[in-house]
Structures are given as C-alpha cells and as structure tokens.
N, C-alpha and C positions, 0 to 999 in steps of 0.2 A: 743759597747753597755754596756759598764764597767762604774761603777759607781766612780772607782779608776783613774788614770794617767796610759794609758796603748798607747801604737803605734799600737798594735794586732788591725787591722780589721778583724772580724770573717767572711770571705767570706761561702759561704753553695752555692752548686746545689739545685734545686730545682723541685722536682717533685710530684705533688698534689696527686699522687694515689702509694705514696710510704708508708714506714711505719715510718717514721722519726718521729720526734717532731712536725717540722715544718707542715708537710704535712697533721698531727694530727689538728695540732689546726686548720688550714683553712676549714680542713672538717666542724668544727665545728662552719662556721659562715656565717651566710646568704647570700646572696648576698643583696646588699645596704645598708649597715650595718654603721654607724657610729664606726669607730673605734679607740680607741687612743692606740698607740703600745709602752709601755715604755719599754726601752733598744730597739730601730729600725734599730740599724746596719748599713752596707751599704744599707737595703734596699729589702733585696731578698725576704721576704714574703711582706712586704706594697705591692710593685710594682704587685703581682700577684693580693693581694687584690681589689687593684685598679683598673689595669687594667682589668681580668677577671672576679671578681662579681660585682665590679664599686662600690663599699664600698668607702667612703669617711674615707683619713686617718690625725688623728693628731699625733703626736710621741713627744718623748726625746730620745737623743744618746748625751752622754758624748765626743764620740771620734770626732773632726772636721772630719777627712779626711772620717769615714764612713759617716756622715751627711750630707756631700755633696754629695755623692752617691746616697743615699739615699732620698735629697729633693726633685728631681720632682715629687716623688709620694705621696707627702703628702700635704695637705694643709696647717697646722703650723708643722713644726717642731724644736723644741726647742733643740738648740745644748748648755747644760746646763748640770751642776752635777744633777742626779736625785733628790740625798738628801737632796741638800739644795734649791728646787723648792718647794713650796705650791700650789699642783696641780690646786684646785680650784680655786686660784689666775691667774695662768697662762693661763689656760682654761675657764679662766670665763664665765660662760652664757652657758657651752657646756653640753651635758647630752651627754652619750655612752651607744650603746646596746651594744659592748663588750669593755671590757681590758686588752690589752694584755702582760702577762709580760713573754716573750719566754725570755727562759734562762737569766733572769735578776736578780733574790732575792738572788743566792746566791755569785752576788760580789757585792751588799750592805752591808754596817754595818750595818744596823739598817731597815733590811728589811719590819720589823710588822711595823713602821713608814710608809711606802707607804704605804701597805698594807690597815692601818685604813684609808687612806684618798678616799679610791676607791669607799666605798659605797657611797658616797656623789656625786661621778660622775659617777653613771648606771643610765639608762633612764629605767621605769618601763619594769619590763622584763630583763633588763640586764643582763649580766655574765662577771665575771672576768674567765680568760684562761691563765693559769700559767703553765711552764714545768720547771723541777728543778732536776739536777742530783741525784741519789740514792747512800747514802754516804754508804747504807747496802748492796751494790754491792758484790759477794761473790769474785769477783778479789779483791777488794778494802778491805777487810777485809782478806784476803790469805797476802796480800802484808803489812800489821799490823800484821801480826803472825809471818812476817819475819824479824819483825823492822825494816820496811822500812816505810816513809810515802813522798815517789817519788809526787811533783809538776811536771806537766806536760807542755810543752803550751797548748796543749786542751785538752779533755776529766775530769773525774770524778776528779782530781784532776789539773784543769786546775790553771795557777799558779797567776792566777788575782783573785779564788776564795776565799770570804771569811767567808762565812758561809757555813755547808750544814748541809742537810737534809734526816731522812728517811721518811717513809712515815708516822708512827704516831709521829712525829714532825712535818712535813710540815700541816697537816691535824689539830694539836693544834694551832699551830702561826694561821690558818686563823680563828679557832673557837675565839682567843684571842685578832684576829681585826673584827670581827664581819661578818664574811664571813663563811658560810659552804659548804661543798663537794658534787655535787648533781653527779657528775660525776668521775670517776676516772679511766682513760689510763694509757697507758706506751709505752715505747720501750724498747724489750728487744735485747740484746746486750751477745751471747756465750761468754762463757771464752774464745775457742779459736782465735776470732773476736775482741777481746778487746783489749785497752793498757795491759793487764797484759797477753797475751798471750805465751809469752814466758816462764814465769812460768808455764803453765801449762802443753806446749808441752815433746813430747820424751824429755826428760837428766833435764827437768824443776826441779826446786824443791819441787812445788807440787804435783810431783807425789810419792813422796814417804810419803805424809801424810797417815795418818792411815785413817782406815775407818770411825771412830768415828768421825773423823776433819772434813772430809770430808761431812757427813751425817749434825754437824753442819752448813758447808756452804751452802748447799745445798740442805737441808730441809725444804725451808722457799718459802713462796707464792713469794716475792718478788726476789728474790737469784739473777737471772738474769736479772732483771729491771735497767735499763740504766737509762733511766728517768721518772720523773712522768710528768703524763702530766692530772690536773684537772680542773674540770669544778666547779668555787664557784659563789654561790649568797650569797645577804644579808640576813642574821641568819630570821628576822621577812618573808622573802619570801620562804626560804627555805621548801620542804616537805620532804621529804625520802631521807633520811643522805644516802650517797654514801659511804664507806670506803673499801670494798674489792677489790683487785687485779683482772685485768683481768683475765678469766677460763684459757685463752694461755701463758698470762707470769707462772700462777703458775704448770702449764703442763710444760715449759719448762725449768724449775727446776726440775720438776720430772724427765723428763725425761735426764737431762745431770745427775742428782745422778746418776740414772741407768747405763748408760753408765760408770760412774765413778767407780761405785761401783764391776761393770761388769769385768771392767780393772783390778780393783785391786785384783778381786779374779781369773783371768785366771790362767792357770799353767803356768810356765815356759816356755819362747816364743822356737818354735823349731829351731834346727839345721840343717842348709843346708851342706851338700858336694857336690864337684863339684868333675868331675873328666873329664881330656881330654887329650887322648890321641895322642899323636906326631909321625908320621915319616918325616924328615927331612922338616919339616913345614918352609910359608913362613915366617918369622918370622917380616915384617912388617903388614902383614896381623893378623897374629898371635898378634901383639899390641896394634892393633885395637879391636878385638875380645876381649881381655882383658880391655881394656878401656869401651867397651861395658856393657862388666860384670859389672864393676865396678858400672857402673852408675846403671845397674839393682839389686844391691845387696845395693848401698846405699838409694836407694827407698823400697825394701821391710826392711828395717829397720824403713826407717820412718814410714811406715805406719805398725809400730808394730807388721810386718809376719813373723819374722825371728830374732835370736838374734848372734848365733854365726854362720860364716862362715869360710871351710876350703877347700882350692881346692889342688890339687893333679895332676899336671901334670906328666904324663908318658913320658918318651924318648924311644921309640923305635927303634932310632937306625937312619940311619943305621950307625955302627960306635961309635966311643967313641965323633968323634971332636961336636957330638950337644948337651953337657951336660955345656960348659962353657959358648954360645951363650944362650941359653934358661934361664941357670941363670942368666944373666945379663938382658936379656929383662924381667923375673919376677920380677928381683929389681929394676928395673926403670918403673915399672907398679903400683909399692906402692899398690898393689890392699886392700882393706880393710876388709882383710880377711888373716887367717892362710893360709903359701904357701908352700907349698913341690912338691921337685921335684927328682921322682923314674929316678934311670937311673942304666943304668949296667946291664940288664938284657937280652937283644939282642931285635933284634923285634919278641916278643912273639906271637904276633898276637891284633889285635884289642878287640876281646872279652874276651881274656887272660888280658888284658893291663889293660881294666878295670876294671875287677876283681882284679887285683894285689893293684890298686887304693882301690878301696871299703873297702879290705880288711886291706891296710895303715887306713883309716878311723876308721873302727872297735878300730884298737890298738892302736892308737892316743886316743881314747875316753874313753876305756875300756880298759886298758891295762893288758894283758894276754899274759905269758911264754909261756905255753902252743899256742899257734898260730901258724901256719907254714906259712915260709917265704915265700913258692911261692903259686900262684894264685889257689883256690880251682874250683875246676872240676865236684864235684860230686853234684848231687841231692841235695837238703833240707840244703845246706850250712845255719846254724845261726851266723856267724860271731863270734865265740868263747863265744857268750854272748847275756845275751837277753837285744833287742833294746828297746828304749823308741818310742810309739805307733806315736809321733810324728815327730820321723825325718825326714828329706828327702832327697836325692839323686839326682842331673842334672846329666847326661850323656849327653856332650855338644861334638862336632864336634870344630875342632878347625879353619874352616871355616865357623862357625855361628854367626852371629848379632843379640843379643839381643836389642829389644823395652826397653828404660827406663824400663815400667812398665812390664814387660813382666814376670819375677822374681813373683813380689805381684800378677798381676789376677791368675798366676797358684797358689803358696801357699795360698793366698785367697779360693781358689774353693777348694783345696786339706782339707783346714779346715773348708771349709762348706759342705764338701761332705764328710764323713767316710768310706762312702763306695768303694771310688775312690781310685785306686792305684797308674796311672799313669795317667798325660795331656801331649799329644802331641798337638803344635801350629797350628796357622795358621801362614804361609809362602810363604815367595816371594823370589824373584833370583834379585842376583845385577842386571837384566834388567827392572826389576819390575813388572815381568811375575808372577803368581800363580802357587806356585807348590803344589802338591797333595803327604801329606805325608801317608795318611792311604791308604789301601788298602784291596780288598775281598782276599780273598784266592787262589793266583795265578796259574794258569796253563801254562804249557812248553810255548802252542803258545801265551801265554800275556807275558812272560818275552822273549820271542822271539822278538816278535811284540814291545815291547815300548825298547828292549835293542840293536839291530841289524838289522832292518829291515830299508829300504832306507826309506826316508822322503812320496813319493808319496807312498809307500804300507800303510805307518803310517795312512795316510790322510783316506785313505777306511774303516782303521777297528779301525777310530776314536770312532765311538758310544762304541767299546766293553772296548777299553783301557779308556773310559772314566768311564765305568760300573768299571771298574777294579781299578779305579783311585777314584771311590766315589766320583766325583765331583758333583753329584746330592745333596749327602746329606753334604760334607762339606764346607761348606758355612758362612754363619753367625751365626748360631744358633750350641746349642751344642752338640755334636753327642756322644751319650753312645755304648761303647762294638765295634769300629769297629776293623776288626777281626787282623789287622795287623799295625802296625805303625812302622817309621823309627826312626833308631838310632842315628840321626843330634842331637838330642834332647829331652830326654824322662826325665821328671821330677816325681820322682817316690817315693813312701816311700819307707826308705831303710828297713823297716822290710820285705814287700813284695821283693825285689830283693834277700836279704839274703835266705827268704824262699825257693825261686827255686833255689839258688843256682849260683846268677848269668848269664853271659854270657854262654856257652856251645862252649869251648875256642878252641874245635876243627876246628870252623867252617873260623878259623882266619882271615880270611876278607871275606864278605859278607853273606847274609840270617842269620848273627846271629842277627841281631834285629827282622829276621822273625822268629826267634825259641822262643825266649825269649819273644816276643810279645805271642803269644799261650800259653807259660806257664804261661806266668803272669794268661792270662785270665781264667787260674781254678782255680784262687786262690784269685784274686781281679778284679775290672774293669778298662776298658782302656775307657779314654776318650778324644775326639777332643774338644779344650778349644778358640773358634776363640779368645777372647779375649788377647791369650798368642799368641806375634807375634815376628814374628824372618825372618831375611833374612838368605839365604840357598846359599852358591857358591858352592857347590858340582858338581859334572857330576857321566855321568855311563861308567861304565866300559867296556863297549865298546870304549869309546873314550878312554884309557888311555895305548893301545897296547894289544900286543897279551896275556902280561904273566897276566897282569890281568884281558883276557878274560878266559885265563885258571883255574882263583882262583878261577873266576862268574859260572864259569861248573862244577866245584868241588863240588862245596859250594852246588849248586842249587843242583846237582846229592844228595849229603849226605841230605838235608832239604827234599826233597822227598820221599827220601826210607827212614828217619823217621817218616813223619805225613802223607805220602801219594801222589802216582802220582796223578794230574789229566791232563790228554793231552791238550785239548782243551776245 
C-alpha cells in the first residue's frame, strides 16, 4: 500500500470487534457502502467489506504482488503509484459514501495533494476515514531524547514512511484540503507493548529519567496514541468540529504517568536472604533445588520485588569431606545472587544452623565487631542492629522446588500486606499428592496418629488428622493466623525472626518450626499464600530409623512442657 518502490506486503489478522485501526474504520461504515480504499494492501479489510457488509469496493495499491491479493474483492483496482493518478480521472463517473486511506498519507510525499482531490469523489453524505501513525507517541519522543531516530520495518517509524503526523498537524493538512474532523479515534498502544519497550523495561534507560521527563512524556491526552484514526467531511458539510482525544486514550496516559511516577518514587527495592541448611545432602538433588531458586529469584527481579539477593548455605557436617563438594556445586549453580557457604561448625542442629545463617546475613549487611560468632539463643535477638522494615528472609529445605513465580506472589503479598510477617505455600510431593503444611495446635494422639500409626488405623481417624491438617480451610483461598506452619519454607521479614530471637536451637531437629511458628504469632501474622507453590520431597520421621524417632520424642517431650500438653 506504499506510495514508494517497497517488496513489504503489509499482511494484518483481522478481527472486526478488536480494537485495531483497521477494525476501527469498518465499524465505521455501513454495510452496502460504495467504497474506494486508497493504499488496499493485499486486501484484509476490502475482503471483509465485501464480503460481510457486501460494500462495493474500488482501490489503489502501489505494490503488484499485494494487488493481486487483493483483486478479487474489489471491482477496479488500480495497481498504480497513488501520486501520480488523478483520481477523478481514474474513477470517472464514481461518487463514494466513503474513502478510505488506512495507513496511507504518511508514505506519500505530497499527502494534502490526495487529500484535496477527495471532496470531488464523496456522494452526498460522504466521509473520508483516514488512520495515520502518532509521531507524538511518548516511546517515539523518549527514543529523540536518546538520539536515536531508529527506522523500523513496521511500526511508528516504519522505514517506507515519509511523512508524519500528530494530531494538530494531521487535523491542519485536512482543514488546508478542505476536509474537517467530525470524528476522532485512536489506538492506544502501552510503552510496554510497543517497538520502544525495551527502553522502558527493568535495566531500560528510561527508567532512570527524572520525574520532570517523565511527567513531560506523559502528561499529554495523546502520550499513548498509536494511531489516529478520523472521521473528515467536506468543510461546507461539516457541523461540530471533532478535535479531542478519546476520554480512554487520555486515561490511559494518566494512568501509566501514575504508575511511572509511582516507580520512581518507591523506596529502595528490598533484600532477600536465603538460608539452607545441609546434612550430607543429595547434592544432585540439591542442583536442582538451586536451579529452581534461581529461576524464582530472577523472576521476582523482574517483576521489580526484590533487588539484592544473598543465600548462605550451612554445612552441617557430618565431617569435614562435604565442604569441597558443596562448593563446587554452588559454583557451577552461578546462582544470581551473593553465595556463602558456613562450614566447620559441626552439626549444630537445624534451628542452630539457621540462626548461624541469619546471623552471617546481619554482618554481611551491617557490619558489626561487636557480633558473636556463634548462633544466638536468647529471646528478643536484634541482629546487632536495627533492620530496614523491608527485608526478608526464605528458610528453604534443601529438598524444596520452587514455582518460577513462587519468590514474587510471596514478596508481592508480603508488600501489600504490612501487617503479615510470614507466607507459608501451597505444596505438593514429587507424586503430586497435596501436602498440608499448616497445622492446629497438636496433640500427643494427632502426632501419634499421622507419625506412627499403621496405614489402616490412619484411614479411621482420617476426619480428625484432616481437622489437624486444615485441609478444610487451606485450599485456594488465603488463610490468616493458622496457628502453626512448617519449616520446608517460611518466607518471613527478617525484622520479625530477629525480634524472637530466631530458631530456639535447642530443639535441634524437629517442632522447632512448631515453636518458632507460636512465637512469631505475638508478634506478627502468619499467613497460608496458595499462590506461593513449591514441591516438598521430605518424609517423617518415623520413616527415617529408630535415632530419629528418638530426636521426634525429645523434641515433641521439650515443645510440650513449654507451650503446653494436650493428650487428645
């Protein structure tokens, strides 16, 4: 449809109840309509016209190979340079209720030349229907602030065009061939949606324009207008001059300012730490898990939840020989985050382990003499220093699978919710069975019952271990304050964790996520986030021998005589 020597056929999908150009004009033309289409392409709007309102069509298209596409559906179509046709000549004897010039005036030279010869061929009543890219596009003007002025093959700078237009220019050139505006569309078209969208994404360069730049981009009714798409008749027919912007294209410049402006003023994106604790781990499993991360750590980057990550792998043992295997699978993980990895400390225990991590974090960040090297124990721990309100802390299992996204819906909710301290997931088991990580407040015969009890006793006193398991309320929806959550995964601000004090390192493997679950809860909220999903390969401790039935009696015996027996 180039008025120029161009090969480009502009092929278009076409769907009449879209919000395109094209889909614009068709709305806007009757069915049985006499229509002559200059610049006709191969054809994708004649053919609708024709075929579904039965419009009789005549055209011009510069390019052979679209006009042969294109002829069936037209009655003349003149495969001819537009510019040097005298239209009246060509169409002699023809009057049109409309004319269409889709995407055609601005690869003319000498546009307002068609332009004036239009009035001469409307049939009373007539309208000319013209869409013309918007040269005041606020990508297109971001990318001249850059000194760039990037030719395209398509879009606002497609590289066949040779005129353009904003809207009080396009709206002159028709007053100056005798044509006024009785209507005026658009499409609008996001910066992020656009050819210039990569300036203006995360690392973009326009994101570090000021506010001022910014507010001029995109304080304007037009800012986000892609194309114009107007409705002219002849000046003596005209009544009520059309010239503002749709209410929605100039909403939708209001509203990406906002959002922009919104960005620029946020604070300082927060800081994640990760911490996972090791005993002699599988360490291909373990690669996986780390790859996993990865992918969910470079997702809440992009979606701008997160800025610095550090993870902190604990060795506990057993032995010296898994300190040179672990660092080698963390340097061949490249993970995209600060990595350290504590070892030499024996196996301290799991609640110890992480504590020793948290507290690497602290002095990593805040660095403080004063700090003690081993893992704090007591009450009201603040990490030698007071935290920024935004950080936050994974306590990850080094048998868990993070979802891509799983990272961003938790820090997403954690910063739309202030009030929340911790999200525990929703979870499945490499079988892709549901596991139930929150829990009520257990008694002897429920950790009896779901830890040691044969299969067929299980199946009887299913209702109660399901009461006990919450599987009523954790589901799809989001569940506030349940009174207990597991330690596979607890994503938590770390001012709250500091505040209690951590783990309570006594408990060294098992019920300390049930202690530490309780404490959080008088101090912040715990919440089940179905959207944060994660696969779980863990087991219980009945399956794993007798000495770790003996740590699960310990453990369970000391949680008890601190918050209280309940039998049954």
């Amino acid at each position: 449809m180039s008025a120029v020597p161009t090969a480009h056929v502009y092929h278009r999908t076409f769907d009449p109840n879209s919000q395109t150009s094209l889909a614009k004009l068709a709305r806007r033309i009757r069915p049985g309509s006499r229509v002559l289409d200059l610049g006709a392409g191969p054809g994708v709007l004649g053919r609708y016209l024709a075929e579904t309102l039965g419009c009789t069509m005549d055209g011009v298209e510069y390019n052979p190979e679209a006009a042969a596409e294109a002829a069936p559906w037209y009655r003349h179509l003149e495969c001819a340079d537009l510019e040097s046709l005298v239209l009246g000549e060509t169409f002699a004897g023809q009057r049109y209720d409309c004319i269409l010039c889709a995407d055609i005036l601005e690869h003319l030279r000498q546009p307002g030349a068609i332009l004036a010869q239009l009035p001469g061929l409307l049939a009373p009543g007539g309208q000319v229907l013209a869409s013309v890219p918007n040269a005041a596009h606020a990508g297109l003007i971001a990318e001249l602030l850059a000194g760039d002025f990037r030719y395209r093959p398509e879009g606002l700078l497609d590289e066949t065009h040779l005129r353009f237009f904003t809207r009080a220019s396009l709206l002159r050139l028709l007053e100056e061939r005798g044509l006024r505006s009785v209507a005026l569309d658009a499409t609008v078209v996001e910066l992020g949606q656009s050819e210039f969208a990569d300036h203006w994404a995360a690392g973009g360069w326009a994101e570090t324009l000021p506010a001022e730049v910014i507010r001029a981009l995109l304080d304007r009714p037009e800012a986000l207008i892609y194309q114009f798409i107007v409705t002219a008749v002849p000046v003596a027919e005209a009544g009520t001059t059309v010239e503002h912007v749709p209410a929605e294209a100039a909403a939708a410049a209001q509203a990406a300012l906002t959002a922009r402006l919104a960005l620029l003023a946020r604070p300082v994106l927060p800081s994640l730490s990760i911490a996972i604790v090791t005993h002699a781990p599988d360490l291909q499993l373990l690669a996986t898990v780390l790859e996993r991360l990865d992918r969910a750590l470079r997702h809440a980057r992009q979606q701008r939840l997160m800025d610095e990550a550090r993870l902190v792998v604990v060795d506990n043992g057993p032995g010296t020989d898994w300190r040179e295997p672990l660092q080698q699978l963390l340097r061949e993980a490249a993970l995209s985050a600060t990595v350290e990895l504590v070892s030499g400390q024996g196996n301290v225990g799991y609640g110890a382990g992480h504590n020793l991590a948290l507290l690497r974090v602290a002095d990593a960040l805040i660095p403080n003499p004063e700090h003690s090297p081993s893992p704090p124990v007591g009450e009201g721990w603040d990490g030698g220093a007071e935290r920024p309100p935004d950080a936050y802390h994974l306590i990850l299992n080094p048998d868990v699978l993070l979802e891509e996204d799983a990272l961003s819906e938790g820090l997403a909710f954690l910063n739309a919710h202030p009030e929340a301290g911790l999200v525990t997931p929703a979870t499945w088991g490499n079988d892709g069975q549901r596991q139930y990580l929150c829990k009520a407040y257990p008694t002897v015969l429920d950790l009896a019952l779901r830890g040691f009890a044969p299969a067929g006793l299980r199946r009887r006193f299913q209702t109660r271990l399901d009461r006990y398991e919450l599987r009523d309320q954790t589901g799809d929806a989001v569940l506030w304050d349940p009174p207990i959550v597991s330690g596979c995964f607890m994503l938590a601000r770390r001012a709250a964790l500091e505040q209690v004090g951590g783990f309570r390192p006594e408990y060294f493997l098992y019920f300390e996520d049930f202690d530490l679950s309780l404490r959080l809860a008088a101090v912040t909220r715990l919440v089940y986030v179905p959207t944060v999903r994660i696969v779980h390969l863990g087991g219980h401790a009945a399956r794993k021998g007798m000495r770790h039935i003996g740590m699960f009696l310990r453990a369970a015996t000391r949680f008890f005589s601190r918050h209280g027996w309940r039998g049954w």
